[in-house]
Each structure stands twice: as structure tokens, then as C-alpha cells.
C-alpha positions as CSV (number, residue, x, y, z in Angstrom):
1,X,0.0,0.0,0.0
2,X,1.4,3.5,-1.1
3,X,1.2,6.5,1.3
4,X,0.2,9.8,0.2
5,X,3.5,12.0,1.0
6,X,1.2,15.1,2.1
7,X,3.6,16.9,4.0
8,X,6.0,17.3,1.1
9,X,3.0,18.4,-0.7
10,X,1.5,20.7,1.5
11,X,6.1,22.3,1.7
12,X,5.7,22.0,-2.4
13,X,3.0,24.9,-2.2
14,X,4.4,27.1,0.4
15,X,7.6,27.0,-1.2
16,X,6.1,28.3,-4.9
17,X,4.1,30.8,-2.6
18,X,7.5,31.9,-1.1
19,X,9.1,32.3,-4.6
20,X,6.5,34.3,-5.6
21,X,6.7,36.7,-2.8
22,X,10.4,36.9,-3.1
23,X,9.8,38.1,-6.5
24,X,8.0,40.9,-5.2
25,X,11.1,42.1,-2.6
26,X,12.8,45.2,-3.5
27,X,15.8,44.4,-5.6
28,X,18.4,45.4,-2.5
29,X,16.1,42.1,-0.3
30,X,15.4,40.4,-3.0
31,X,19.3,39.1,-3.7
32,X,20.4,38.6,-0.2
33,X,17.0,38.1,1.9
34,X,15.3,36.1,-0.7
35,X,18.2,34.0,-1.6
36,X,17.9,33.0,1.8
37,X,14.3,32.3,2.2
38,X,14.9,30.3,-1.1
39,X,17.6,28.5,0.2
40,X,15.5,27.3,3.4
41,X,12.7,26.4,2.0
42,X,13.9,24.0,-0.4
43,X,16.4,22.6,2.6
44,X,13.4,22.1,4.1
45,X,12.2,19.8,1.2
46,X,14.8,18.2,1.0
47,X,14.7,17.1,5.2
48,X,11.3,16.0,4.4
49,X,12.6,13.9,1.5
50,X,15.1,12.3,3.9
51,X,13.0,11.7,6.8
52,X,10.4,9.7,3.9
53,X,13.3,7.6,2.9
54,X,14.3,6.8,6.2
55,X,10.7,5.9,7.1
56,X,10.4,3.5,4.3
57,X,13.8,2.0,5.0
58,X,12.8,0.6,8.5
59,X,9.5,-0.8,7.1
């Protein structure tokens, strides 16, 4: 039986919201600060991805 991975789906959208409001920064933010915000989003992804395989590694 295949779980749904909601979590990583529910990350997916905040992270496209986030890019999308980083695009609206003022170009000084928007280099620095949003790289950042970038940056930890998609780390956070990829823990998610990580703690999945993990998971389905002990099953």
C-alpha cells in the first residue's frame, strides 16, 4: 500500500508561494533576503525527502 506524501506536498505549495513573494522584494532584499528564504525552503524539502526515505527504510 502506497502512502500519500502530504507533507512534502502541503512544503511544495508554500515554497512556490515563497518564490512568488520573493519576486515581489525590492531588488536590494530580494538578492540577499530572498536568496535566503529560497535557500530554506527547499532545505526544508529536502529534510522531508530524507526523513520519507528513512521511514520506508525501517519498514
Amino acid at each position: 500500500m502506497k502512502k500519500e506524501f502530504v507533507i512534502y506536498t502541503k512544503m511544495l505549495e508554500v515554497v512556490l508561494w515563497l518564490f512568488e513573494k520573493v519576486n515581489t522584494f525590492p531588488k536590494k532584499q530580494r538578492f540577499v533576503l530572498g536568496q535566503q528564504i529560497e535557500n530554506s525552503a527547499l532545505m526544508c524539502l529536502r529534510y522531508i525527502i530524507e526523513a520519507n526515505n528513512v521511514g520506508n527504510n525501517r519498514i
